[in-house]
Every structure is written in structure tokens, then in C-alpha cells.
C-alpha positions as CSV (number, residue, x, y, z in Angstrom):
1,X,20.2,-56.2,-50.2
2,X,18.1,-56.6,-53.2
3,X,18.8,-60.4,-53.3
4,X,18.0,-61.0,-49.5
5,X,14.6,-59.0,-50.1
6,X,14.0,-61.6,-53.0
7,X,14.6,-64.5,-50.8
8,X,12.4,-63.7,-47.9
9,X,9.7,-62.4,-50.1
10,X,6.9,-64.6,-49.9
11,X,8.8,-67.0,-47.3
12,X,5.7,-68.3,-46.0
13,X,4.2,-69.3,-49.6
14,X,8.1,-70.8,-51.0
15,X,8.1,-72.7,-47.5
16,X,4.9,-74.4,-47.4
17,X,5.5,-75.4,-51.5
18,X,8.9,-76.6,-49.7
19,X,7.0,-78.5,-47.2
20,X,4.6,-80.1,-49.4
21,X,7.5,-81.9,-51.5
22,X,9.0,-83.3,-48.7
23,X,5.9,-84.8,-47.8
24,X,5.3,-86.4,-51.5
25,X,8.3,-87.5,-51.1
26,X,8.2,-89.3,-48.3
27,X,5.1,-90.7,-49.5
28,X,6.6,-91.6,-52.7
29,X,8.7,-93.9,-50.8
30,X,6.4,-95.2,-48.5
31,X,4.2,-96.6,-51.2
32,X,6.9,-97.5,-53.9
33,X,9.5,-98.9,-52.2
34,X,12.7,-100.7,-53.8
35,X,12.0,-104.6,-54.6
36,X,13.6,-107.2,-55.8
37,X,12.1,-109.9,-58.1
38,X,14.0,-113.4,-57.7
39,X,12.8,-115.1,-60.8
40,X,14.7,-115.1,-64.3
41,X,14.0,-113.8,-67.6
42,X,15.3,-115.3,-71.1
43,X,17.6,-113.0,-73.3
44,X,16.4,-112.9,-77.0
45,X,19.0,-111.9,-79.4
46,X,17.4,-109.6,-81.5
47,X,19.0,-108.2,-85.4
48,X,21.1,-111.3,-85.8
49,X,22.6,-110.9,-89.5
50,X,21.5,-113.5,-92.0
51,X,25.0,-115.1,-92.6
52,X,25.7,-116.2,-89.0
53,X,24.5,-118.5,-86.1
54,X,25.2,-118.0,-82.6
55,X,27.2,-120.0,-80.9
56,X,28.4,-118.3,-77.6
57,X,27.1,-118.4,-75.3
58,X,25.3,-121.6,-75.2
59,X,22.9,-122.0,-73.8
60,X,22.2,-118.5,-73.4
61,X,22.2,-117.1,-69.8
62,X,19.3,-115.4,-68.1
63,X,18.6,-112.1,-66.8
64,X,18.1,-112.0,-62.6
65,X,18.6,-110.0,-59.4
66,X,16.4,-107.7,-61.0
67,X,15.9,-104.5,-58.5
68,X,13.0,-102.5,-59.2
69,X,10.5,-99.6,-58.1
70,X,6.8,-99.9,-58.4
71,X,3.7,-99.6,-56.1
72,X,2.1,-102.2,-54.0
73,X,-0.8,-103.2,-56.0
74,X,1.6,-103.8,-59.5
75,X,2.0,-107.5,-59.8
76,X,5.5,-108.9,-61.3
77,X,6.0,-112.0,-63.3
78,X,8.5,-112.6,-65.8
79,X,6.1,-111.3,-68.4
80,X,6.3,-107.9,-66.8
81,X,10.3,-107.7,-68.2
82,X,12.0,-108.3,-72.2
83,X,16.0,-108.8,-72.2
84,X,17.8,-108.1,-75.6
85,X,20.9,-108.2,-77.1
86,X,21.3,-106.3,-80.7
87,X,23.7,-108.7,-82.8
88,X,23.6,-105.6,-85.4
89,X,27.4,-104.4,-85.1
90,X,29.0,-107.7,-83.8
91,X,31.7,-109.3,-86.2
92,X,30.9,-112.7,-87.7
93,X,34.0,-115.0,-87.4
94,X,33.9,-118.0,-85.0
95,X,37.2,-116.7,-83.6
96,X,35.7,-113.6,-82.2
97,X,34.2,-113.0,-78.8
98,X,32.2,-109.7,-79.0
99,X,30.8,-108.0,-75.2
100,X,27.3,-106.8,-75.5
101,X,25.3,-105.0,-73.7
102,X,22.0,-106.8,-72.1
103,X,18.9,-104.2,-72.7
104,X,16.1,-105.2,-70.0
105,X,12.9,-103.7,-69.8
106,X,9.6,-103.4,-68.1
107,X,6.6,-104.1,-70.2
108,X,4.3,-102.2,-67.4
109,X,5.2,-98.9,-66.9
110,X,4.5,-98.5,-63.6
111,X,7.9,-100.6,-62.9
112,X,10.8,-99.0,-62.7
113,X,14.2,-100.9,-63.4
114,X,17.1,-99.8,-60.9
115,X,19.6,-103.4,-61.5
116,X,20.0,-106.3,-63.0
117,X,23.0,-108.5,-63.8
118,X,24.8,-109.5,-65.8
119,X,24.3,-106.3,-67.7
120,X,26.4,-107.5,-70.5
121,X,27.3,-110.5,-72.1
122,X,29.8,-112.5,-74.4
123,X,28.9,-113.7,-78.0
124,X,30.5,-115.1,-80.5
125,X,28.7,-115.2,-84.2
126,X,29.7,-118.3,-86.4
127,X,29.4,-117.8,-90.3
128,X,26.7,-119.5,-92.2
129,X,28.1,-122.5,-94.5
130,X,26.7,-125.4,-96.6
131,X,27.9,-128.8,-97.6
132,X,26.6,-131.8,-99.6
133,X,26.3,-135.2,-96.9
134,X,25.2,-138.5,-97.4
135,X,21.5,-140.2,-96.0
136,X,22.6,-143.0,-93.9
137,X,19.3,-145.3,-92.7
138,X,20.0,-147.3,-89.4
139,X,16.6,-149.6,-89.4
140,X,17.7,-150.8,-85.9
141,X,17.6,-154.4,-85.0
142,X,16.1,-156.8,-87.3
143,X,13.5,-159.1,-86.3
144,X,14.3,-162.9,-86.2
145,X,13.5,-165.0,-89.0
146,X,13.8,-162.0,-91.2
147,X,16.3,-160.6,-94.2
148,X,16.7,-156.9,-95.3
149,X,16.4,-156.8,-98.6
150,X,17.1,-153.9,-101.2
151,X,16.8,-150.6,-100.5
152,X,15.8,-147.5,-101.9
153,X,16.0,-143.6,-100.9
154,X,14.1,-140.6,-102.4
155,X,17.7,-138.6,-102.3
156,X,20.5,-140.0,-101.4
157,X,22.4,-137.0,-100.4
158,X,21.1,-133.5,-98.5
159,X,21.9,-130.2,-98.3
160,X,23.7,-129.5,-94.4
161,X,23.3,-125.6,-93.7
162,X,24.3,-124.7,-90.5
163,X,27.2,-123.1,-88.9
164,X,30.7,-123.8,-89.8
165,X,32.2,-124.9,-86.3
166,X,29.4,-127.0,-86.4
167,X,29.2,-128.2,-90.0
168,X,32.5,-129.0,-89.9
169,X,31.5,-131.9,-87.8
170,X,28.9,-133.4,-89.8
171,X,29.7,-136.7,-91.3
172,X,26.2,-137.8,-92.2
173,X,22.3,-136.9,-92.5
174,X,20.6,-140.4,-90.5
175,X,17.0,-141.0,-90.7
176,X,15.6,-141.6,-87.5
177,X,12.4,-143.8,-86.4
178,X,13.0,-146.4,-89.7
179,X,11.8,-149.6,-88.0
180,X,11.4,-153.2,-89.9
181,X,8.3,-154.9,-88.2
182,X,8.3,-158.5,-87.2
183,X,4.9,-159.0,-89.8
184,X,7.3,-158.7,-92.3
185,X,6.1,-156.0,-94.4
186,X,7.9,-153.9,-96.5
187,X,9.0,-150.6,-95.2
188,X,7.6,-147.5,-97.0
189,X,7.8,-144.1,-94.9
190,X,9.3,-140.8,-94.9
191,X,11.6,-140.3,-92.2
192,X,13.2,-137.1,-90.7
193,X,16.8,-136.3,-91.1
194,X,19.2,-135.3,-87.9
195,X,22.9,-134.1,-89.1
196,X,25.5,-136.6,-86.8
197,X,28.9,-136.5,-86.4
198,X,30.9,-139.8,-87.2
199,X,30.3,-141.2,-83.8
200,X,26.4,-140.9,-84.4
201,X,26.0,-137.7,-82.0
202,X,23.4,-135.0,-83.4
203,X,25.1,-131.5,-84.4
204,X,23.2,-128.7,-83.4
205,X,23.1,-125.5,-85.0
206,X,22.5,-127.1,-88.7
207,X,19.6,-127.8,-90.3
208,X,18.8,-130.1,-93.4
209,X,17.5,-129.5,-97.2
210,X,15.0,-131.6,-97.4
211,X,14.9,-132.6,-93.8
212,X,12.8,-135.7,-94.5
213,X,13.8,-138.7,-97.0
214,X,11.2,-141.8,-97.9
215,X,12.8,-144.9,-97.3
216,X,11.5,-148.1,-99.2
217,X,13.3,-151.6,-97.8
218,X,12.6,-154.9,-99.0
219,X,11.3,-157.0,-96.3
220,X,11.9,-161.0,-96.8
221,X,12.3,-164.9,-95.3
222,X,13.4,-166.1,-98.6
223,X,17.1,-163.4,-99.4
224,X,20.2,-165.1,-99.4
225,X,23.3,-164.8,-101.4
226,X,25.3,-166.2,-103.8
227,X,28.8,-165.9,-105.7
228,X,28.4,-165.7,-109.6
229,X,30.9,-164.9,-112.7
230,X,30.3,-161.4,-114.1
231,X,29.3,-161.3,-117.7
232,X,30.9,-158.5,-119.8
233,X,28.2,-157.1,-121.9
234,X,30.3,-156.3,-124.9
235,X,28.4,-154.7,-128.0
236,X,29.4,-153.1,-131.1
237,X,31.5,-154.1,-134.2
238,X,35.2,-153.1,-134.1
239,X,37.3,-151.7,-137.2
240,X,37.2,-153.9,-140.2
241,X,39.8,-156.9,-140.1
242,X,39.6,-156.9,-136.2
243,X,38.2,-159.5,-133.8
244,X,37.9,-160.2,-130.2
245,X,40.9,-162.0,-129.2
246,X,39.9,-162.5,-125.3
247,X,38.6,-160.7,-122.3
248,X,39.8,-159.7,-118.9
249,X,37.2,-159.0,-116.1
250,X,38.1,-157.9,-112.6
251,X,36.5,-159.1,-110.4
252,X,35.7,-162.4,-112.5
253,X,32.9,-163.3,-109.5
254,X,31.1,-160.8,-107.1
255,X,28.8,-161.5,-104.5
256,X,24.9,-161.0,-105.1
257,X,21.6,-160.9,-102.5
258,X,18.5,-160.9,-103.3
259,X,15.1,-163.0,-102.8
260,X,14.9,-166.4,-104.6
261,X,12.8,-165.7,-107.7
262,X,15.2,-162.6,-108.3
263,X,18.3,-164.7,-108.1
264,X,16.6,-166.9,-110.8
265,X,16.6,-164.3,-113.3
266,X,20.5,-164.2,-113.4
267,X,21.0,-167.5,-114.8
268,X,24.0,-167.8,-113.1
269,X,25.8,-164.7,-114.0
270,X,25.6,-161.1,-113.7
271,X,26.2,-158.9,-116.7
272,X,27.9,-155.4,-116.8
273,X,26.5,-152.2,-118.0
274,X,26.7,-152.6,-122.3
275,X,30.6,-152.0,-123.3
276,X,30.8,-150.7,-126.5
277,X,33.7,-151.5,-129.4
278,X,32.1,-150.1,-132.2
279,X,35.4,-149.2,-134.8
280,X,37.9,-149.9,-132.6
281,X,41.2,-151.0,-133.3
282,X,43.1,-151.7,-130.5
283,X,41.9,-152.9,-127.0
284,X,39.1,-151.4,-125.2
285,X,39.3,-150.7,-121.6
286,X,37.0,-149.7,-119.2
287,X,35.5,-149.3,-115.6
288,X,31.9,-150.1,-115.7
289,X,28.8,-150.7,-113.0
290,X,27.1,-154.1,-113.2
291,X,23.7,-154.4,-114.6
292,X,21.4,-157.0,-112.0
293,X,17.8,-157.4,-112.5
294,X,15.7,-155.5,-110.3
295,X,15.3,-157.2,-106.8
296,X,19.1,-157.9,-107.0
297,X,21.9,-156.1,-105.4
298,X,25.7,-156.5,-105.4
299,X,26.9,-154.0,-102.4
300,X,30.8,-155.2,-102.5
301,X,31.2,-154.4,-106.9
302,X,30.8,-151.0,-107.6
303,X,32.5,-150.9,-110.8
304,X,33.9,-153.2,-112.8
305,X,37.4,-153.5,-114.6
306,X,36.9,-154.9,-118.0
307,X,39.5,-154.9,-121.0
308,X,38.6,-156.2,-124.3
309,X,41.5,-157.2,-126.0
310,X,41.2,-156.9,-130.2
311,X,43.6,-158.5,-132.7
312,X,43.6,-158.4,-136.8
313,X,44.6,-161.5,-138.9
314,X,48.5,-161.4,-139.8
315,X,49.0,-161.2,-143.5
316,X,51.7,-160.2,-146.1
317,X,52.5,-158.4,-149.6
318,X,54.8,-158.5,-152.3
319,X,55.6,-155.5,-154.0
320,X,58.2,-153.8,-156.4
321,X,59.9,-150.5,-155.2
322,X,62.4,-148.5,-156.6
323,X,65.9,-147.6,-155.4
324,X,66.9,-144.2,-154.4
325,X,70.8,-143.1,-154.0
326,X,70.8,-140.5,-150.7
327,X,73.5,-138.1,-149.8
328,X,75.1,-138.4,-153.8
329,X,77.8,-136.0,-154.0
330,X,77.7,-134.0,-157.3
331,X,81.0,-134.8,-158.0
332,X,81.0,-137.7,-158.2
333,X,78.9,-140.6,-160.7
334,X,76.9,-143.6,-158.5
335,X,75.8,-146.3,-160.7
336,X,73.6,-149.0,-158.7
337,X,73.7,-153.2,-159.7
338,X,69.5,-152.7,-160.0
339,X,66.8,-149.9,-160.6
340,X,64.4,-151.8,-157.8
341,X,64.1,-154.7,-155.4
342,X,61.1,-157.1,-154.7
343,X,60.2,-156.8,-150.8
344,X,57.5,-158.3,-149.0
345,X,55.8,-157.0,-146.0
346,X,53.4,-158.5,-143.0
347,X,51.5,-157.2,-140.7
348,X,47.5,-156.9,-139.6
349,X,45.3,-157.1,-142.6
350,X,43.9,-154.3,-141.9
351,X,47.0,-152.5,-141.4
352,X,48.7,-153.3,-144.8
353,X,45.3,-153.1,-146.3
354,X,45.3,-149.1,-145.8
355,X,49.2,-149.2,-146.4
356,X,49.8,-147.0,-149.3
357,X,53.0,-148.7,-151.0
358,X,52.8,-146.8,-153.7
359,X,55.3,-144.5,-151.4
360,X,57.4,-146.9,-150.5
361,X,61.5,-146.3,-151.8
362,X,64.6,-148.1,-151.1
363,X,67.4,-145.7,-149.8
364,X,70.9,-146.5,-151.0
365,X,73.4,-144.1,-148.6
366,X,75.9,-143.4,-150.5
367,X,77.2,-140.1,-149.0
368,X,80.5,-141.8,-147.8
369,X,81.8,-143.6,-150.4
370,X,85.0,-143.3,-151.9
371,X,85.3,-144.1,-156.4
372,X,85.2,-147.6,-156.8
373,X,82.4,-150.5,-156.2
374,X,80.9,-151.0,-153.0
375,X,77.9,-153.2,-151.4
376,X,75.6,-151.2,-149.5
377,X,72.3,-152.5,-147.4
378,X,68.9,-151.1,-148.4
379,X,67.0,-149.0,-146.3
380,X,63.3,-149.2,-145.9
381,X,61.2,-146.6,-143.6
382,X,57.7,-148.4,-142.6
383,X,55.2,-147.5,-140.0
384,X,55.4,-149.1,-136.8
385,X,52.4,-151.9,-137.2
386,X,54.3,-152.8,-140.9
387,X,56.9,-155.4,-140.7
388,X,59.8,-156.3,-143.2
389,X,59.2,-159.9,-143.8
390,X,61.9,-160.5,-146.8
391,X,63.8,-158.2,-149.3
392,X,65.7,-159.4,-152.5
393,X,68.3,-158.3,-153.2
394,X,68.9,-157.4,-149.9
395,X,72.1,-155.6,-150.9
396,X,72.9,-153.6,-154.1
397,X,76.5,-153.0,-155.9
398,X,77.1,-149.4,-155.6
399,X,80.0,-148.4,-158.4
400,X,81.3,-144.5,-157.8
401,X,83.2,-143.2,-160.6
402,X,84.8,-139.3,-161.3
403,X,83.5,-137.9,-164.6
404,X,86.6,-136.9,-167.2
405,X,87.2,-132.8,-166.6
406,X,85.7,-131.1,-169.5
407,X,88.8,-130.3,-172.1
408,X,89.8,-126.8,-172.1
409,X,88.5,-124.3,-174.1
410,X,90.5,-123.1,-177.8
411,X,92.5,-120.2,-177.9
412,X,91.3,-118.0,-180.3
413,X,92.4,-117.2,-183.3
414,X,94.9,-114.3,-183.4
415,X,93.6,-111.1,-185.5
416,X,95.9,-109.8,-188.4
């Protein structure tokens, strides 16, 4: 009863308040009714980490079908809306696909969002990676009547950061826009750097360090080429009692271009970067880059296979060395025809000249030899550059006797 009194108390005041919000409402609705704007707005990723790119979805879809609330007299454009996605939590691996949720909205306040698709989205996050690629310059079609000379590059390789999926495909950085003019003069620009695959297509998503290089070309009527021997540029003194024998060079004869009055200053030959034999004693071999004057350049002869070949004047010596029994049983008595033979050696001066004879024995085996007299050959151990030219004798009489027993020792005397 208490509650019924507590409802119908004040009825009149509770139903006109009741009365009134119907009719805001209704206002409400009359004046903001739901609209829908048919232009787009751009999503902007938003907390992308450091180490990644994105890659999906490219290109990036836009936000439309927006439905919305607002009064007559607000005016919509697509500057009235921001769409986001936060890349904060999605994993960074160009194998994952990550769904994200598309954040629009209004920048007026009086707008009030109801829908909007897509709501969320797709990504994929590609790691960040780097990689070392060569500067290629394509200088496009050459003018008639004119020769590319030599060329130079501020760097010739660049620094490709980008991400790996894409990276992956770059082959080269190419310097666009480098042009030889039909004047003739000599090209000297910096250029900017794309990253292309191998067919020449650019890679997007990867950027270049430093993105420009300065390209000099030599610009010429008067470049043509010829064939000339290559020159080893051998310097140095080898080891004492050594000399240069001959010399192999391959290629013996490259290929060279350059402008007439450069050509001249090879008189007819190209030398090598300087070989050095300085106290060596046996051949010298080497890969080595050529060494053309400036204005000269031999693009087929990178290196340069050269192999000096060293020799020292054959010789020989006579010396006295003494004989020396080996495996003597001590049994047994081994009485040789001679103390020492007379040998003579040969070999490379300088070889015998740092041969210490003074070491040097005869060895006489005699371990197997049963008494009597036997000829045995003499042994001599020499180092492999010495060479046993003649030995006299070259075979000694070995005579192996038994010494007597010792005679037996006296009884002694017997004691009284």
C-alpha cells in the first residue's frame, strides 16, 4: 500500500518530467538523424616496432561505409575522421598474419560514429635486415660518334636496409638519370640509388645507405682498344746463389681501352702490380692485379697468374768422412778394410754451401753378419737438395772375428 502511495504521489509532476523526455527525444532525432558518409579515409599504422616493415596488406585498405550521428549544420570531410591500427603487440615474422582491430574516430565531437567496415584488418610485420649490394650505372644509349670511356664511382658498394622478403630480392643498387650528352662532355653528377632485383625491377620496402653515388665517365671520339703482352713487374733480390730461371704469366696478353694518348704511355705492354722475390729460394707464385696508367682500363684481367721460377748453379765437393760400423754385436770383433772414404757431393751452390759436412758418416751395417770377411755397401744419409755424385771405395771389407774366452781362473792354493 505504502508503495502504490509512492507511485501516484506527485503523478502529475513525474508525468509531465515523463512527457518532456519523450519530446527531447523526438527532437533529438529529428535534428540528428543517422547519416552515412560515402567517401574513404586512409588507415595509419601507428606504434610500428623499429625492427619490422609492413608488408601486408599492401597497399593498405581504407576505412568507408562510415554511419554516423550529428546535426545538420556539422559539415563531414574526410578530415572530420583518423583510422589506426596499433602494431604494438603484433609478432614480427614474415610468416605471420596478425587480425587487428581498425580504431576510427571523429575529430569533431559533435559526430558520432555508429559503423564502419572493415573493422579489422590483416597484417603481416616483416623483420628489418641489411646487406652489402653493388652500384651498377646504366648510362642509357650512347650517342653516335661517341666512346665511354673509364669510369669512376664515389662507392662502389651500398648499404640495402629494408625488409627481408624484400631484401632478399635485391641484386643491385642502379643509379638512375646518368645520361652521356651528344657535346661530348664528361659526365660528373651525383645520381640517386633505386634497390632492383636482377631483372632491373625496383624493390620496395628498402632503402639505401648512402642513397646517392657521384659518377665520373670519361667521354671520348678518340677510345679504342688494343691487345698487348703483360709485363710481370718482378722486384727484389732472391737468396744468395739463386737466379731467375724463366717466367710464366697467365694471361700472356689482355685486352686494354682507353683514349689514344693513354694507350701511348704503355709502350706496348702492360705491367703487373710489383712481385716481390726478395730471399727466396724456390719459385714465387702469385695472383696479382695489373698496374695501367691512368686513363687505361683492362675490364676482362682482374688478376693475374704469375710464377717466377728460381734456380741455383749446380756445383760439387769432395770431402773425407769417416766410417761407422751400425748394429755391432758385442760379441763379436768387426775390423773394416778402411777408417774413411773420399765422397763427392753436387747439388745447388747454395745448397751445399750451407751443408755442414762436418756431420757427415759412412754407415757400415754390420748387424747380420756371420765371423768371417764380408763386402758391405756404404751408407750415406743426405738432405734431399744434396746429391751423391761419386764415392770411393764404394764398398769396404768387413772381417768379423770371436775374441779367445778369457782362460779360467787358478784354483787356489789349499791351506795346511
Amino acid at each position: 500500500m505504502t508503495l502504490i502511495r509512492f507511485i501516484f504521489r506527485n503523478w502529475a509532476l513525474k508525468g509531465g518530467a515523463m512527457l518532456l523526455a519523450i519530446i527531447l527525444f523526438v527532437a533529438m532525432v529529428a535534428f540528428q538523424s543517422t547519416q552515412s558518409w560515402p567517401g574513404e579515409v586512409s588507415i595509419e599504422p601507428v606504434n610500428q616496432p623499429l625492427n619490422a616493415f609492413l608488408i601486408k596488406p599492401h597497399p593498405m585498405p581504407t576505412v568507408g561505409s562510415i554511419r554516423y550521428i550529428a546535426s545538420g549544420d556539422v559539415r563531414v570531410s574526410s578530415a572530420s575522421f583518423r583510422a589506426t591500427i596499433d602494431l604494438k603487440d603484433v609478432n614480427v615474422s614474415s610468416s605471420d598474419n596478425t587480425l587487428v582491430k581498425v580504431h576510427l574516430v571523429a575529430e569533431d565531437q559533435r559526430i558520432q560514429i555508429i559503423d564502419y567496415q572493415p573493422q579489422q584488418i590483416s597484417v603481416t610485420l616483416d623483420p628489418v635486415q641489411t646487406k652489402s649490394v653493388a652500384v651498377r650505372v646504366n648510362p642509357g644509349v650512347i650517342p653516335s660518334g661517341l666512346s665511354m670511356g673509364p669510369m669512376t664511382l664515389s662507392v662502389s658498394q651500398v648499404e640495402a636496409i629494408g625488409a627481408a622478403t624484400a631484401l632478399a630480392r635485391v641484386s643491385t643498387a642502379e643509379a638512375r638519370g646518368v645520361r652521356i650528352d651528344a657535346s661530348g662532355l664528361d659526365v660528373s653528377e651525383d645520381a640517386p640509388l633505386v634497390p632492383v632485383d636482377a631483372s632491373g625491377a625496383v624493390v620496395d620496402n628498402v632503402t639505401l645507405n648512402p642513397p646517392t653515388v657521384h659518377v665520373q665517365i670519361q667521354v671520348g671520339s678518340q677510345l679504342r682498344t688494343e691487345t698487348v703482352p703483360v709485363n710481370p713487374d718482378v722486384v727484389g733480390t732472391p737468396a744468395a746463389g739463386y737466379y731467375i730461371t724463366s717466367i710464366d704469366v697467365t694471361p700472356p696478353v689482355v685486352s686494354v681501352s682507353g683514349e689514344a694518348d693513354a694507350l701511348a704511355q704503355l709502350k706496348g705492354m702492360v705491367n703487373t702490380q710489383p712481385i716481390s722475390i726478395a730471399g727466396a729460394t724456390g719459385d714465387v707464385s702469385v695472383r696479382i692485379a695489373l698496374r695501367p696508367p691512368s686513363g687505361v682500363e683492362a675490364p676482362d684481367a682482374t688478376t693475374i697468374a704469375v710464377v717466377v721460377h728460381l734456380q741455383s748453379p749446380s756445383s760439387t765437393r769432395t770431402v773425407t768422412i769417416g766410417l761407422v760400423p751400425n748394429g755391432a754385436r758385442s760379441d763379436r770383433v768387426y775390423t773394416l778394410s778402411t777408417p774413411n772414404v773420399t765422397v763427392t757431393l753436387g747439388g745447388a751452390t747454395f745448397a751445399l754451401n750451407a751443408f755442414d759436412t762436418s756431420t757427415l758418416v759412412g754407415i757400415v751395417s754390420v748387424g747380420g753378419l756371420d765371423p768371417g770377411t764380408h763386402t758391405v755397401k756404404i751408407v750415406l744419409i743426405l738432405p734431399s737438395v744434396i746429391k751423391l755424385v761419386a764415392i770411393s771405395p764404394a764398398q769396404v771389407y768387413v772381417t768379423v772375428t770371436i775374441p779367445p774366452s778369457p782362460p779360467p781362473s787358478a784354483s787356489p792354493a789349499p791351506t795346511v
